[in-house]
Structures are given as C-alpha cells and as structure tokens.
C-alpha positions in Angstrom: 6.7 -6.7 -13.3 7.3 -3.7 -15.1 3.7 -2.0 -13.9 5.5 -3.3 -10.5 8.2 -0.9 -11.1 5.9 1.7 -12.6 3.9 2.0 -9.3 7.4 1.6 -7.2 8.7 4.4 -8.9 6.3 7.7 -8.5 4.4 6.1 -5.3 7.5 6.2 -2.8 8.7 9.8 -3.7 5.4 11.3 -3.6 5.0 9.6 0.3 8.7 10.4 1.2 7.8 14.0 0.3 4.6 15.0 1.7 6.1 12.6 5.1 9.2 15.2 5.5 7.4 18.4 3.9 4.2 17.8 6.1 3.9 19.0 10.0 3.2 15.9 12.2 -0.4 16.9 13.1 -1.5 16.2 9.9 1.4 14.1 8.5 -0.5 10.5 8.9 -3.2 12.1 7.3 -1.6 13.2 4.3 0.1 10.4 4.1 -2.7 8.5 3.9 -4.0 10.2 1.5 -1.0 9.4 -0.7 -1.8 5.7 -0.9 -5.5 6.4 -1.1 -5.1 8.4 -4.3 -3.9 5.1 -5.8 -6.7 3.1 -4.8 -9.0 5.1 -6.3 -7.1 5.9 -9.3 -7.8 2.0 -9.6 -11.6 2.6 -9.0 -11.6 4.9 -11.7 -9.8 3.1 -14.2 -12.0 0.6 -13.6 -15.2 2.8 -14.6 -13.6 3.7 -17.5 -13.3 0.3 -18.7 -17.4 -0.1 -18.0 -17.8 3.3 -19.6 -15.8 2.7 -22.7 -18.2 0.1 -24.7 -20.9 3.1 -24.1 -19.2 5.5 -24.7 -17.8 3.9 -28.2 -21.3 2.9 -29.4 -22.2 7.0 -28.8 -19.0 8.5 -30.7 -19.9 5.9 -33.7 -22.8 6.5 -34.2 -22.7 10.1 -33.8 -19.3 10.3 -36.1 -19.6 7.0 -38.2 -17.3 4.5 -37.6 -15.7 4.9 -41.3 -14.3 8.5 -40.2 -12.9 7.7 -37.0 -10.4 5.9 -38.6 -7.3 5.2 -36.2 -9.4 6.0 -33.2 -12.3 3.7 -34.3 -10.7 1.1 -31.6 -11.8 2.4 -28.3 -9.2 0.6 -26.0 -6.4 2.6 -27.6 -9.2 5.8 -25.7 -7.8 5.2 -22.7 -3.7 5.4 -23.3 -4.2 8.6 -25.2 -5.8 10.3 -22.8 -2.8 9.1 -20.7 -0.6 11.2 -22.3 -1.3 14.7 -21.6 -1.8 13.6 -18.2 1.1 12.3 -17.9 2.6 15.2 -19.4 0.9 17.5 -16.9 2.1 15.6 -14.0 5.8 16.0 -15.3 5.3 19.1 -14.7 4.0 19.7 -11.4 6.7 16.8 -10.1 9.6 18.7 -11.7 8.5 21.8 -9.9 8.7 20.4 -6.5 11.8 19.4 -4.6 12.2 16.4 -2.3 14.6 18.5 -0.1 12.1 19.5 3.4 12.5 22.5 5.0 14.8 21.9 7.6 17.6 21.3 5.2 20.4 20.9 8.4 18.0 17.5 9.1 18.3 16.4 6.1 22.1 17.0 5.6 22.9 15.4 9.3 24.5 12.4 8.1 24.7 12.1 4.6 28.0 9.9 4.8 25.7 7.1 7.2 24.1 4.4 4.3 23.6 1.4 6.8 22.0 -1.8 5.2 19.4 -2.0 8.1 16.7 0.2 7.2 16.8 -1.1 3.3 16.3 -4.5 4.6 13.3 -3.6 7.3 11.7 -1.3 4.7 12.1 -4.5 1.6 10.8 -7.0 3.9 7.7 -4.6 5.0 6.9 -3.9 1.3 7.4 -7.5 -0.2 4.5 -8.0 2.6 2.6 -5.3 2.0 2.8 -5.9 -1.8 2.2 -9.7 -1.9 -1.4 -9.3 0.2 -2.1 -5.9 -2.2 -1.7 -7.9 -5.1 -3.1 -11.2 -4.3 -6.4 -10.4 -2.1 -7.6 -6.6 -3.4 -6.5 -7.2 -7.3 -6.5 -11.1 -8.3 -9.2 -11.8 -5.8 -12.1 -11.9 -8.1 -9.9 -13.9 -10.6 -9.2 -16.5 -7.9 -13.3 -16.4 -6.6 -14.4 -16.6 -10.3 -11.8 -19.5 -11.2 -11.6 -20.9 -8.1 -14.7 -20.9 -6.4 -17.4 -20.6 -8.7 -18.6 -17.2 -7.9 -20.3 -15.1 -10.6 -17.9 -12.7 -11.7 -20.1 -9.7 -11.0 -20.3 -10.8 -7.6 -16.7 -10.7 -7.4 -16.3 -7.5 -9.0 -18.8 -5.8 -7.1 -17.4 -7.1 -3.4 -14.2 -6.3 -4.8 -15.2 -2.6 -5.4 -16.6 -2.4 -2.0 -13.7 -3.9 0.0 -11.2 -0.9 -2.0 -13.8 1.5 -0.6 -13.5 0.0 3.0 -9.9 -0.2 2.6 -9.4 3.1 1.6 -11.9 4.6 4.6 -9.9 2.2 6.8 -6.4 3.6 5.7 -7.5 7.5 6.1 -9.3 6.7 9.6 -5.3 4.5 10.8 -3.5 7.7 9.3 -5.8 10.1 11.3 -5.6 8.5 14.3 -1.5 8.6 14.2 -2.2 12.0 15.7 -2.9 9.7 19.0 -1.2 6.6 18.5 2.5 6.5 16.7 2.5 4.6 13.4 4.7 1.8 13.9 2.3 0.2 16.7 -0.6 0.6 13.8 2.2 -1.7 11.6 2.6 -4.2 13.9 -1.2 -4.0 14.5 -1.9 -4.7 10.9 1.3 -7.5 10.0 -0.1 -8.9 13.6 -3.6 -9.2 12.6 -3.3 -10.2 8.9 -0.4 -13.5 9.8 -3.7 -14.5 12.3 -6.1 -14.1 10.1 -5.3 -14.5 7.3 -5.7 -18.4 6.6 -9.2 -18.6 8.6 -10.6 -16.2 6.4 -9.6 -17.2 3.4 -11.1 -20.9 4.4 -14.6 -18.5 5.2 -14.3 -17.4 1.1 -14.6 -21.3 -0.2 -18.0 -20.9 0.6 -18.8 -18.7 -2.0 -22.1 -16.9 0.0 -21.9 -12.9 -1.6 -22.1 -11.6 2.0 -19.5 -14.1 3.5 -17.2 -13.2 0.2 -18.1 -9.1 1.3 -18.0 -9.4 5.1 -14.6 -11.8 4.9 -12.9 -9.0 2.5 -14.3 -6.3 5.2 -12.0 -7.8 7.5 -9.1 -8.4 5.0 -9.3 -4.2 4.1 -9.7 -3.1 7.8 -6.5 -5.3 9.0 -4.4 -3.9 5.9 -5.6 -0.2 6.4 -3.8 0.0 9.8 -0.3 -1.3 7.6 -0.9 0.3 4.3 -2.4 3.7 5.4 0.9 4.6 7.7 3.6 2.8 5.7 4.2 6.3 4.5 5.1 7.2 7.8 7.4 4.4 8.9 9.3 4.0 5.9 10.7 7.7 5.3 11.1 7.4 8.9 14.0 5.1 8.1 15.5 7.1 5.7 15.7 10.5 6.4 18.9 10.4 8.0 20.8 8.3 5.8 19.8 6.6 1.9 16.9 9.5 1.9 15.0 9.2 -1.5 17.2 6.5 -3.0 17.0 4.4 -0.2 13.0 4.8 0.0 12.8 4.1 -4.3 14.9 1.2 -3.9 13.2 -0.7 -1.2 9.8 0.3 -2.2 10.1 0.0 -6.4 12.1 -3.7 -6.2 9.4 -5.7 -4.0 6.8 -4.6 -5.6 7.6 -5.4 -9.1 9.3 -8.7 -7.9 7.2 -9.8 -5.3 4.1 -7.9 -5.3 3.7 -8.4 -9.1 4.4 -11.9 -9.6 1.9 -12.9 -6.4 -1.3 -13.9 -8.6 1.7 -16.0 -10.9 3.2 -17.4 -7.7 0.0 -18.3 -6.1 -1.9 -19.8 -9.0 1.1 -21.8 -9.2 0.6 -23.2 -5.7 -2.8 -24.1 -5.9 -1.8 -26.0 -8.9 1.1 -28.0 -7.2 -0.5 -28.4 -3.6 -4.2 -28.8 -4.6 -5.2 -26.1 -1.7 -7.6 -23.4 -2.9 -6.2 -22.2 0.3 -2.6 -21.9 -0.9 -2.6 -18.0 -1.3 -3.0 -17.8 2.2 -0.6 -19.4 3.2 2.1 -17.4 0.9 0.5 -14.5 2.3 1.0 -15.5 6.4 4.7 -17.0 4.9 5.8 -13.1 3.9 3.7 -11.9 7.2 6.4 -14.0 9.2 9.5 -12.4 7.6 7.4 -8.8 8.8 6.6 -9.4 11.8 9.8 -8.8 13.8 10.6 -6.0 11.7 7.3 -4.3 12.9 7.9 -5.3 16.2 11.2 -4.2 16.3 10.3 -0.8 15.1 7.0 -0.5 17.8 10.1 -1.4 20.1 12.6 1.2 19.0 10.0 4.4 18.8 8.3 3.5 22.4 11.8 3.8 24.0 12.5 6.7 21.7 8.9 8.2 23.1 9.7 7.8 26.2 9.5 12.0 27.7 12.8 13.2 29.0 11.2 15.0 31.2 10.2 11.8 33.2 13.7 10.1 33.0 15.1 13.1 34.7 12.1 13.5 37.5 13.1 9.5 38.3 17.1 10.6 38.3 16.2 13.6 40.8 14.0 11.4 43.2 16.9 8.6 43.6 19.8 11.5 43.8 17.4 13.1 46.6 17.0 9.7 48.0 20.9 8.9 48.4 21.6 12.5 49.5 
C-alpha cells in the first residue's frame, strides 16, 4: 500500500503536466511516454537486482570484504544510490510549475469541484491498477505457484510482455493524433472485460509460448488504456479539482486497490479453488469501467462534432422553409 501511494503520488502530476503543458500533436505521445518511463524504470530495477550478486563478488574481492564494512551488504547498494537521485529529481520537479500556459484556461472555473469526474477517473484507475498489478507484476508469482512453470520462464515472458506493453502504449498514444483517446479507453476496458477470463484459462497450460503469446495479448489490450489514461484523466480536471483532483483519484486506487490485488487474489484462489479467480476480479473492476469509458467515448464524439457542419445543416433547412 504505501509503494501504492508512492507511485500515486509523482506519477499523476508528471502526466497532468506534460497533458496541459504539451501541444495536442504530440500530447498522446508524451504522454505516453510518461507511463512508459515507469515501465522501464521497472525493467531496470530489475537488472539491477541480477547485476547486484556480480557486481558484489567484484567489489569484494577487489576491496576485501573486511574493509567494506557497512556497505559489505549489497542490497543496502541499491537504496543508496536512491538517494542522490532522489535528491536530483527534487530539484528539477521544484523548478517546474503545474500551472500551463494559458493560465485564463486554467483559472475558468476554479469555484466548480463536481464529484463526477473524481468518481469516473477512481473507477478507471482502480481498473487500470488491479490488471497492472495482478497480470504484469504478480504474474510470474501466480505461474510459478500456481501453474508449475519454471520461474525463469516466468520471468523471462514477463520481461517480454513489459516490452510489448510498453511498444503497445507509445504506438495507442501516437496514434491519438488520429483517433481521440477516450475511444482507445473504451477499446482497451472493452477488450480486456472479453478477454480477459479466456486467456487466463489459455495460461493453465503452462506451454512457454502460450504463457508469451497469451501475455502478448494481455499488454496490447492494456496499451490502448494505459498509454492514453494521461490524456483522459487531466481531461477531467482541468477545469475544476486540477492537480488535486488528478492526485486524489489516481494515488487512492492504486495503493488500495492496485496494491492489495496479488493479496486479494491469492485470497480467492484460496477460497474458491479457481486458478482462474484473478480473472475474474479483474473482468469484476472491468464492469464498474466500462460505462465510464463509454460514457466518455460518448461525451467527446458529440463534443467533436465540427460546428462548421451543424451550421451548414441549419442553413440548408432555413433555405428549405424560406
């Protein structure tokens, strides 16, 4: 929960303010980019971990382990270096404002804090969260536990799918330049409430390339939600809760729902005796989203509708009565 609330936290802001600061050619883009840049953060961190034992072994024996003293236990390698990174990115966040250029936009109706988009945006998140957390991170738990499968055969299609994924959210953000975001959102909530169960029945067989192809799937489906939800979301908040309203509704799901998932669905496979149980938590969430994404495909194709055409089709029937 609280490395829920630590990824809620920076993750939204830095979204809400390349979505506002960002011109809408490239804005799905750079968005995208956003969510990527925690993805592979993840990939890294997890070559560090496969590095570390190595790269212990060198520094002892080049040092001696007597004279490292405090540092002799590499896992502590990892936090330290955390710390002047952390620092360094303290800095370059305080030196940027979340306020976009056209400050009259953002200043339109301060006074307006309607419960609506908070709930939408929760509801997408808690979604978007629980399938995170339970198919690209606790996956290989759940197919080495579960299933049987070697746990380097879980890693490694597990390392492959967060490639896909990622490839999968920067090609959905690009092609916002074409197609708006929210029908990508209801593509993806759509797709995954399907899906979802069938392919999570294809995993019991534990075959490497029905566990790589079914997670292929799984990342493509989520990239078309996950790679524009930095689009949608400050979307809903740029006229009203603004930041607060995007920390909120991002930062709270994820640490409650997104980072108790592998908890809560561990728990169901232990009560219902379905290794399929995940699934069906996952497509249970997917149901709450779904009208939410539909609604909002709903309310940005009327609001796309050109003027120009509404007042051609008021000018034919005028000319018609006259």
């Amino acid at each position: 929960i609280i490395q829920g609330f630590a990824a809620g936290g920076e993750t939204p802001l830095s979204g809400y303010f390349i979505s506002l600061n960002t011109a809408s050619k490239n804005r799905g883009l750079y968005c995208a980019l956003v969510v990527v840049s925690g993805f592979i953060g993840m990939l890294l961190a997890s070559a560090v971990v496969c590095a570390l034992p190595y790269c212990a072994t060198w520094v002892s024996q080049l040092l001696g382990k007597t004279s490292m003293g405090y540092l002799a236990e590499s896992w502590r390698w990892p936090f330290l270096l955390c710390i002047p990174l952390s620092l360094w990115i303290y800095s370059l966040r305080s030196s940027l404002s979340l306020m976009p250029s056209d400050q009259t936009k953002v200043h339109r109706a301060l006074h307006q804090k309607p419960i609506a988009p908070l709930l939408q945006a929760f509801v997408l998140v808690a979604f978007m969260e629980v399938f995170i957390y339970t198919v690209l991170i606790w996956l290989p738990s759940y197919l080495h536990s579960y299933i049987g499968v070697p746990s380097f055969d879980a890693r490694l299609t597990n390392v492959m799918t967060l490639l896909i994924f990622s490839l999968s959210m920067i090609g959905a953000g690009y092609a916002t330049r074409w197609m708006d975001a929210s029908k990508f959102v209801l593509i993806g909530v759509g797709s995954l409430v399907l899906f979802s169960y069938p392919l999570f029945t294809l995993l019991q067989s534990g075959d490497f390339l029905v566990l790589l192809l079914t997670q292929i799937a799984f990342a493509i489906m989520a990239g078309c939600l996950v790679g524009v939800i930095f689009v949608v979301l400050p979307d809903l908040f740029k006229d009203n809760w603004q930041s607060l309203g995007m920390t909120v509704s991002y930062s709270l799901p994820t640490a409650v729902f997104g980072g108790t998932a592998p908890l809560v669905c561990a728990y169901l496979i232990e009560v219902t005796h379905l290794l399929t149980a995940p699934a069906l938590y996952i497509v249970a969430f997917g149901l709450f989203a779904l009208p939410v994404a539909y609604h909002l495909s709903l309310k940005n194709r009327v609001k796309d509708v050109p003027l120009s055409g509404i007042t051609a089709d008021l000018s034919g029937h005028a000319r018609a009565i006259g």
